[in-house]
C-alpha atoms as a printed R data frame, in Angstrom:
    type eleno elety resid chain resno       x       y       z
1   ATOM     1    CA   UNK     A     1 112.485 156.063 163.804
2   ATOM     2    CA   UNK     A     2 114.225 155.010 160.410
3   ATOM     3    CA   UNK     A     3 114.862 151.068 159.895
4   ATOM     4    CA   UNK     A     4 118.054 150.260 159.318
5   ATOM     5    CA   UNK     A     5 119.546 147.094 157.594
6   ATOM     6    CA   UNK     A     6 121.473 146.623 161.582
7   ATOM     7    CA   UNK     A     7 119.420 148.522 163.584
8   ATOM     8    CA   UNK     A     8 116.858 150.937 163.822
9   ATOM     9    CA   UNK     A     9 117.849 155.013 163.753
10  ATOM    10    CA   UNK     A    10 116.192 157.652 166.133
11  ATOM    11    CA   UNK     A    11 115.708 160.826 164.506
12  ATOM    12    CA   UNK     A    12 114.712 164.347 165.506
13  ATOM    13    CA   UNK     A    13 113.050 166.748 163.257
14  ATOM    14    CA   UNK     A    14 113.464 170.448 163.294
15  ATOM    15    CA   UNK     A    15 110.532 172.469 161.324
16  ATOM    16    CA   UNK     A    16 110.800 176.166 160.250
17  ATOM    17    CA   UNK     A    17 108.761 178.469 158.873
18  ATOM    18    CA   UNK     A    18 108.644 182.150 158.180
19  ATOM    19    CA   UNK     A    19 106.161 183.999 159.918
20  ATOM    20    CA   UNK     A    20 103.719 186.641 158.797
21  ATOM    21    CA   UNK     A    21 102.576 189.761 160.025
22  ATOM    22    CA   UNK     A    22  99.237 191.277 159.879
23  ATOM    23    CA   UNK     A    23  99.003 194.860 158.630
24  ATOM    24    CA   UNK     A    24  96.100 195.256 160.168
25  ATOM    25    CA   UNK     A    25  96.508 193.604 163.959
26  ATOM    26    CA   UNK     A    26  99.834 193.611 163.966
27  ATOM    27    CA   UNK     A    27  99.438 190.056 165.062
28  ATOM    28    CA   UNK     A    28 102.331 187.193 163.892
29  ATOM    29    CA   UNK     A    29 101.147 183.954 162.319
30  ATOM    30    CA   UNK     A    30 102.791 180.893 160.823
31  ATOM    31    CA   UNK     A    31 101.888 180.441 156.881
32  ATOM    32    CA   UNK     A    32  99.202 178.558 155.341
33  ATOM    33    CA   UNK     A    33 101.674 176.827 153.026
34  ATOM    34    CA   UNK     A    34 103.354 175.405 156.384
35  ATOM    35    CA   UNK     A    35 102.457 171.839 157.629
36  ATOM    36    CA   UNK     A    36 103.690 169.950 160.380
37  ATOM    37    CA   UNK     A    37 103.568 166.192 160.480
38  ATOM    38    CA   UNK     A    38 102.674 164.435 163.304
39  ATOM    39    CA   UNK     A    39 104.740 164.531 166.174
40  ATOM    40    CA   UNK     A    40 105.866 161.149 165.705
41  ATOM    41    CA   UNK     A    41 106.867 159.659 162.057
42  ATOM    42    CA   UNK     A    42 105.311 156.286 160.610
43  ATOM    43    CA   UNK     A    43 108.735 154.341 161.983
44  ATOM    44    CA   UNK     A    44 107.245 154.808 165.427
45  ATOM    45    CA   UNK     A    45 103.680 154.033 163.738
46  ATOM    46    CA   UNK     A    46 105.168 150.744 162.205
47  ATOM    47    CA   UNK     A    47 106.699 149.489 165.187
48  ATOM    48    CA   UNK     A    48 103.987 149.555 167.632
49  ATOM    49    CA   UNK     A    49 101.669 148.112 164.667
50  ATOM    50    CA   UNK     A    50 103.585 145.048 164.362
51  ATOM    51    CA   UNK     A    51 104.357 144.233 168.648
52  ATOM    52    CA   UNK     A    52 100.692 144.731 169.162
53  ATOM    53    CA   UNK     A    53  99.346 143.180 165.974
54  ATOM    54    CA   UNK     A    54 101.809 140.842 164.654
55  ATOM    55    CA   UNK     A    55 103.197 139.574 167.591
56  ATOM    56    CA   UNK     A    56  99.938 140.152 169.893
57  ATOM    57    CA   UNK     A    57 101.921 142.274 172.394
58  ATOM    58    CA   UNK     A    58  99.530 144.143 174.714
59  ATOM    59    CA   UNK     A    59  99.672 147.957 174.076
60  ATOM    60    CA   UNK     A    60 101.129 148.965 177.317
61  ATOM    61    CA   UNK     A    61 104.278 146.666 177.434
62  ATOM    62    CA   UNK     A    62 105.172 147.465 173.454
63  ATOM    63    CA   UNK     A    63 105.485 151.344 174.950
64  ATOM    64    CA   UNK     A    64 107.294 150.395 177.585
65  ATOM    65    CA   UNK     A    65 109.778 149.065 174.895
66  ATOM    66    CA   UNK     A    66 110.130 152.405 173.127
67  ATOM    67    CA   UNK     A    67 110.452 153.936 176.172
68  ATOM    68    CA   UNK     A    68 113.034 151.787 176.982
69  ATOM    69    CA   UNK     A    69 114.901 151.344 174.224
70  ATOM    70    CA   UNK     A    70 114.329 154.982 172.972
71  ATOM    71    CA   UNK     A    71 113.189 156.585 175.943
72  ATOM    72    CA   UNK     A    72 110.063 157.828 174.506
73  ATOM    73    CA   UNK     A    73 106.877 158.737 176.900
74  ATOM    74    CA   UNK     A    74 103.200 158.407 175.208
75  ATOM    75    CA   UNK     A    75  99.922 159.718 177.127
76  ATOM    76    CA   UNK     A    76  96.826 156.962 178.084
77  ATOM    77    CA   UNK     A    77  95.209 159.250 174.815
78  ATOM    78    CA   UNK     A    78  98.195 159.277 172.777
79  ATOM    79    CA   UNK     A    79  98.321 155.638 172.683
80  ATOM    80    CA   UNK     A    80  94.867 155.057 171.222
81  ATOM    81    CA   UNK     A    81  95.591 157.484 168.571
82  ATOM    82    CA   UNK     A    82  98.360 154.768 167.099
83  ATOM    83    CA   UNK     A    83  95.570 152.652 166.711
84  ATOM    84    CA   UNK     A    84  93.689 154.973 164.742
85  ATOM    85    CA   UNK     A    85  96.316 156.371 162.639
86  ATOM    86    CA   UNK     A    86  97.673 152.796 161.788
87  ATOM    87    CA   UNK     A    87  93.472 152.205 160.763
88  ATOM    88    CA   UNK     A    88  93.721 155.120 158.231
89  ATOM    89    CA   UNK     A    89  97.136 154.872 157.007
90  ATOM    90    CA   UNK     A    90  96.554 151.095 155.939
91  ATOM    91    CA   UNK     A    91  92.516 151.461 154.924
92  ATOM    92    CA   UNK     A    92  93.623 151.757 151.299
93  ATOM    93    CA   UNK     A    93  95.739 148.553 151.587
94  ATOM    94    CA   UNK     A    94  92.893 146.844 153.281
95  ATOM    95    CA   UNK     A    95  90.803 147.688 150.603
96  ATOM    96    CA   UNK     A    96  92.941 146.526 147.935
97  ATOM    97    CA   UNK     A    97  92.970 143.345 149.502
98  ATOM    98    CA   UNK     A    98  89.080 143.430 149.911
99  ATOM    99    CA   UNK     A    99  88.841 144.269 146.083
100 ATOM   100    CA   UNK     A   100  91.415 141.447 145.343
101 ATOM   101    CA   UNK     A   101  89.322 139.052 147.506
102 ATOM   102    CA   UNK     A   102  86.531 139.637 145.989
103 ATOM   103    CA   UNK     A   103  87.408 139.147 142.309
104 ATOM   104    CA   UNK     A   104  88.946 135.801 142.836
105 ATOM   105    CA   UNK     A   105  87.364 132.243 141.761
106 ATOM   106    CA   UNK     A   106  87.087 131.215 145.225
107 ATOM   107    CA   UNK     A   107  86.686 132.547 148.743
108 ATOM   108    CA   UNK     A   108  87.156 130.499 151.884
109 ATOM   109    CA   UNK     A   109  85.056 132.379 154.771
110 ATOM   110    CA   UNK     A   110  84.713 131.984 158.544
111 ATOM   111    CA   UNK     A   111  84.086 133.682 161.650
112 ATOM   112    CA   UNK     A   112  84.567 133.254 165.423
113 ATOM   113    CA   UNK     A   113  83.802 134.293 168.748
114 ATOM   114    CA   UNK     A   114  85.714 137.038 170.330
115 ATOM   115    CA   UNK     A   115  85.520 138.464 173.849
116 ATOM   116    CA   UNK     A   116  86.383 142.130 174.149
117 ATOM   117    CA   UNK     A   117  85.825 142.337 178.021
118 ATOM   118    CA   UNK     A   118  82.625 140.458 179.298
119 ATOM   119    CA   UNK     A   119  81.155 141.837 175.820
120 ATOM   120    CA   UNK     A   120  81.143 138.700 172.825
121 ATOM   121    CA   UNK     A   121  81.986 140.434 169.243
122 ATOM   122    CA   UNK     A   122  82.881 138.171 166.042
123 ATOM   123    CA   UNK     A   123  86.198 138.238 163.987
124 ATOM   124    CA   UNK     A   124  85.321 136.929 160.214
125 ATOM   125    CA   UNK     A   125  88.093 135.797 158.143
126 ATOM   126    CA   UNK     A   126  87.854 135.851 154.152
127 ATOM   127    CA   UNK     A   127  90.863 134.216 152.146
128 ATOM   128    CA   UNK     A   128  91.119 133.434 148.465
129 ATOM   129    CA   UNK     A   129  94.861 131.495 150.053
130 ATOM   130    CA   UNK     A   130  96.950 134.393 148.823
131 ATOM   131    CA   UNK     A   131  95.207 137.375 150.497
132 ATOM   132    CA   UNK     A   132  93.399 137.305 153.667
133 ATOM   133    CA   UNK     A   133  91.268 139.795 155.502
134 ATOM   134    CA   UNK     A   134  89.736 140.148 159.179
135 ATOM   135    CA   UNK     A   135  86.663 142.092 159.654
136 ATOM   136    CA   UNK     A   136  85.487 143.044 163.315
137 ATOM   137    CA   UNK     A   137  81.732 142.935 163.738
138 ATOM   138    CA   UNK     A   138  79.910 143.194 166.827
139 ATOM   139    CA   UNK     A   139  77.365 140.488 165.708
140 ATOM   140    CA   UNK     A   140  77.501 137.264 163.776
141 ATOM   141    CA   UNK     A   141  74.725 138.223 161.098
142 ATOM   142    CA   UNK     A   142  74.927 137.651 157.481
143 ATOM   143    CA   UNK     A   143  74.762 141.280 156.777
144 ATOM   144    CA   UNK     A   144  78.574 140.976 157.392
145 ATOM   145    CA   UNK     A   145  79.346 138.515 154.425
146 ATOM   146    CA   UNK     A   146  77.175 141.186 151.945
147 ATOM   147    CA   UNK     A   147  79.234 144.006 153.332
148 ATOM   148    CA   UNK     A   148  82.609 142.378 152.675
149 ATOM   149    CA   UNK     A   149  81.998 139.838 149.708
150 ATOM   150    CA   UNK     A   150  79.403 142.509 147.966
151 ATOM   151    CA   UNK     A   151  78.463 140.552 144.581
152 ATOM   152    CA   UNK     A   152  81.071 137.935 144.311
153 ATOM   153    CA   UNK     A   153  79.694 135.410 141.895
154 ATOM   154    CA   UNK     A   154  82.924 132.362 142.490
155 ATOM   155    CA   UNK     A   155  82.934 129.571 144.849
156 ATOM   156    CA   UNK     A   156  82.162 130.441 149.028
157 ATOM   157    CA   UNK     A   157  83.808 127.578 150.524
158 ATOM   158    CA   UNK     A   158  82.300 127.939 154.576
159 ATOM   159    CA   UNK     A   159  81.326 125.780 157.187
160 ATOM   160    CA   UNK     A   160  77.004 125.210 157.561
161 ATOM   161    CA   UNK     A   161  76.390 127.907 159.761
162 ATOM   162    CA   UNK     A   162  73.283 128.949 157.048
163 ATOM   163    CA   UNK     A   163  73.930 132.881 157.310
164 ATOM   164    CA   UNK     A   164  76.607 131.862 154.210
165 ATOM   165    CA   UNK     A   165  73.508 130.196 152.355
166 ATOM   166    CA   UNK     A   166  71.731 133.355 151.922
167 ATOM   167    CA   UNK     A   167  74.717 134.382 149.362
168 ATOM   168    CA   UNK     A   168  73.924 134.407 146.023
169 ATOM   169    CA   UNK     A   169  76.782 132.216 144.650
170 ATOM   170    CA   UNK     A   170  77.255 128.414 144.037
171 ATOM   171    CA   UNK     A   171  79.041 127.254 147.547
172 ATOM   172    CA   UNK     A   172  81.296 124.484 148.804
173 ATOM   173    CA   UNK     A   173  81.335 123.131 152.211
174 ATOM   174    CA   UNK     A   174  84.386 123.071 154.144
175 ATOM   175    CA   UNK     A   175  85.570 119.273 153.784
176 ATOM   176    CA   UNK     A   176  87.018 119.775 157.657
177 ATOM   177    CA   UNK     A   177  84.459 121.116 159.390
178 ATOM   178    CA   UNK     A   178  82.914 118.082 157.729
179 ATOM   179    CA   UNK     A   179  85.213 116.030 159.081
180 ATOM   180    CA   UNK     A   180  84.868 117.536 162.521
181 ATOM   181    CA   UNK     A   181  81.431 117.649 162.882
182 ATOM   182    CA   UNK     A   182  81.074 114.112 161.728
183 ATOM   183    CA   UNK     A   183  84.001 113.035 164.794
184 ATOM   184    CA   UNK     A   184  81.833 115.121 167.071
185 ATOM   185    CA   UNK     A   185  79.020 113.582 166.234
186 ATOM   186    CA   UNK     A   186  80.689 109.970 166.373
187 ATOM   187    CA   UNK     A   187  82.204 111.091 169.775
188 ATOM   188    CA   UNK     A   188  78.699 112.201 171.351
189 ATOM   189    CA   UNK     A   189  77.467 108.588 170.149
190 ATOM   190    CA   UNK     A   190  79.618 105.924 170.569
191 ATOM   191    CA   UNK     A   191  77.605 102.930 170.773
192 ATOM   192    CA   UNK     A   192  75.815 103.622 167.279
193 ATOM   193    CA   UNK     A   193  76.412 101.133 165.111
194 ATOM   194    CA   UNK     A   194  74.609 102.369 162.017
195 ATOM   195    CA   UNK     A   195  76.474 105.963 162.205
196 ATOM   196    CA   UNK     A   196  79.663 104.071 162.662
């Protein structure tokens, strides 16, 4: 698929190579010089990247769409494989942005609950308000904020959960979960005059 300025472009392409021939065995083979890209180009790549991700369309109705529209037929096992090639074609972007992150004055960090099946994972989210990245961990431990932040000396600006004060930089707390945990509080206690 090519993107057009109007429209998007389907296009087939045709690879040749010249064959050799073994002297020995007499047997026919394709040279070593010779590679084939993958069956389907980064257009196709892009696309279901940005239904599934951007958009948060489930997997199975953004092929239907190609197929549709295109009339393009993916395997059960062909469709995870997007998900993998979109992880290593954008890794270097992702850690530009990590690098980026992590040499700016500030950082404002959080994480929340996911639920992949009946299984609970976490989803942390580190900004510095021009770049932002998402890391997937299967736990909520602080090991994840050493792993992504490394030895980034500027401002953490986080809520209190106290896995954040175990990094070795000054901090800020977030001025609304302040807020909201002081409503909450108020909420759960109406009738107390001196927290009032």
């Amino acid at each position: 698929m090519r993107f057009r300025r109007h429209g998007v472009q389907q296009l087939t392409v045709e690879y040749r190579s010249k064959q050799g021939k073994c002297t020995r065995c007499r047997k026919t083979f394709n040279r070593q010089d010779f590679k084939m890209t993958k069956r389907y180009g980064h257009g196709v790549l892009s696309w279901i990247t940005y239904f599934n991700v951007a958009l948060n369309m489930p997997i199975n109705r953004v092929l239907e769409s190609l197929t549709d529209l295109f009339g393009f037929s993916f395997s059960r096992a062909r469709t995870q494989s997007f998900k993998k090639d979109a992880a290593e074609y954008y890794h270097a972007t992702y850690q530009a942005l990590v690098r980026k992150i992590r040499q700016s004055d500030v950082i404002h960090a959080d994480e929340t609950e996911v639920r992949i099946g009946r299984e609970k994972h976490y989803v942390w989210v580190f900004t510095n308000t021009k770049e932002v990245v998402f890391v997937y961990a299967e736990s909520r431990e602080g090991s994840v904020l050493k792993e992504s932040l490394g030895d980034f000396r500027g401002v953490l600006v986080s809520d209190f959960y106290a896995a954040y004060d175990a990094m070795d930089c000054p901090q800020q707390k977030c001025l609304i979960h302040l807020m909201r945990d002081m409503n909450d509080d108020l909420l759960a206690n109406p009738f107390d005059e001196e927290f009032k």
